[in-house]
Structure formats: C-alpha cells, structure tokens
C-alpha positions in Angstrom: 41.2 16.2 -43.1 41.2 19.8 -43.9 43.0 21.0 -47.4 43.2 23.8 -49.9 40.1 23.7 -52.0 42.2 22.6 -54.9 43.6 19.6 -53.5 41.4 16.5 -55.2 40.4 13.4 -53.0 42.8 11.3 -55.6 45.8 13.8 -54.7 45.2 13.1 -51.3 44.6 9.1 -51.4 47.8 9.0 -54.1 49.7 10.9 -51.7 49.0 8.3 -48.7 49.7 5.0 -51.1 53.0 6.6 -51.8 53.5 6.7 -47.9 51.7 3.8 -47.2 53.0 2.2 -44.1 52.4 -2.1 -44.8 49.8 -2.3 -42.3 48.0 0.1 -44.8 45.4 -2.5 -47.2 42.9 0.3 -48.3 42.3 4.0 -48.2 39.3 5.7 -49.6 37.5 9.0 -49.8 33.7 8.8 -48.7 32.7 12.8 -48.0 33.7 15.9 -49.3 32.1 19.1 -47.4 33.0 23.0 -48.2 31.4 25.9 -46.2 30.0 26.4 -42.3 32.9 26.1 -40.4 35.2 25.6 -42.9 37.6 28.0 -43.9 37.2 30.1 -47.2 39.4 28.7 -49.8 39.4 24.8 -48.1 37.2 21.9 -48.0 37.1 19.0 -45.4 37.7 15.3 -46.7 36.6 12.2 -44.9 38.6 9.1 -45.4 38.4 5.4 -44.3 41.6 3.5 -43.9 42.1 -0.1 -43.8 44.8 -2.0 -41.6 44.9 -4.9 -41.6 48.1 -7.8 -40.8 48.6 -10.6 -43.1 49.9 -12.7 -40.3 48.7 -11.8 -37.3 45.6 -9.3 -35.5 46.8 -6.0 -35.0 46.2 -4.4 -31.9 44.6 -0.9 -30.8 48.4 0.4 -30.3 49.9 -1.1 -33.6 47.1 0.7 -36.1 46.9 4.3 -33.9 50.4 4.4 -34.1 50.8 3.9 -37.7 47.6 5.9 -38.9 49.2 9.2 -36.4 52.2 8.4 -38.7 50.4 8.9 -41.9 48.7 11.7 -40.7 52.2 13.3 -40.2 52.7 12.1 -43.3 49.9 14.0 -45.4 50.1 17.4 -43.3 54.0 17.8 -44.1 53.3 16.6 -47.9 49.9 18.6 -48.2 49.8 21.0 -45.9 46.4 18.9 -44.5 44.9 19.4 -40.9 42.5 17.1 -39.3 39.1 18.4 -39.1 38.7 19.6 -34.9 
C-alpha cells in the first residue's frame, strides 16, 4: 500500500485490527520502500495478512472478498492506495 510518508507501519496494522474482519488471524508489515516510483512525500508498505477459519477451509472467494473489504477499509480510514 501506498501512504503519506508519516503514516507508521503500526498506524496502518492498528488501523486494520480495529477493522479486522474474523477471518483476519494476523497482519504484519515486512517492507517499507521510499523513492523511484514513488511519489514525493509517500512511501510504499508491504503487508502479509493471515486468514484463516477456525472451523472450516476457507476458499479462494471467501479470503479475496474479505481482504478487498479491508482494503476499502484502510484507503477510506488512511487515505492508502495499493501499490500499481
């Protein structure tokens, strides 16, 4: 994802725990990148989320649906953009 340079990794992870859908078991930041093609002023932020269902195997549909939601989620709460 693609924020303002001030935006910290925890702000973003904190802000997708408080959104988490259940499916959601664990998100982390693994690469932070500023410059190139990035825009002045914001910084690209590469995270891994887990999904996982306590009762059952999710399928392909269930966990691109819900991640597309919490994408949604962070680019109306921080203004974020995913990386083209």
């Amino acid at each position: 994802m693609v924020v303002d340079r001030d935006i910290t990794a925890a702000q973003v992870i904190a802000a997708i725990r408080e959104s988490a859908p259940p499916l959601l078991e664990s998100v982390e930041a693994f690469d932070v990148y500023e410059g190139g093609s990035i825009a002045p002023g914001k910084k690209s932020m590469a995270l891994a989320c887990r999904y996982r269902g306590r009762d059952r195997t999710l399928t392909d549909e269930e966990v691109n649906r819900t991640h597309g939601e919490l994408i949604d989620r962070v680019r109306s709460g921080l203004g974020a953009e995913l990386r083209q």
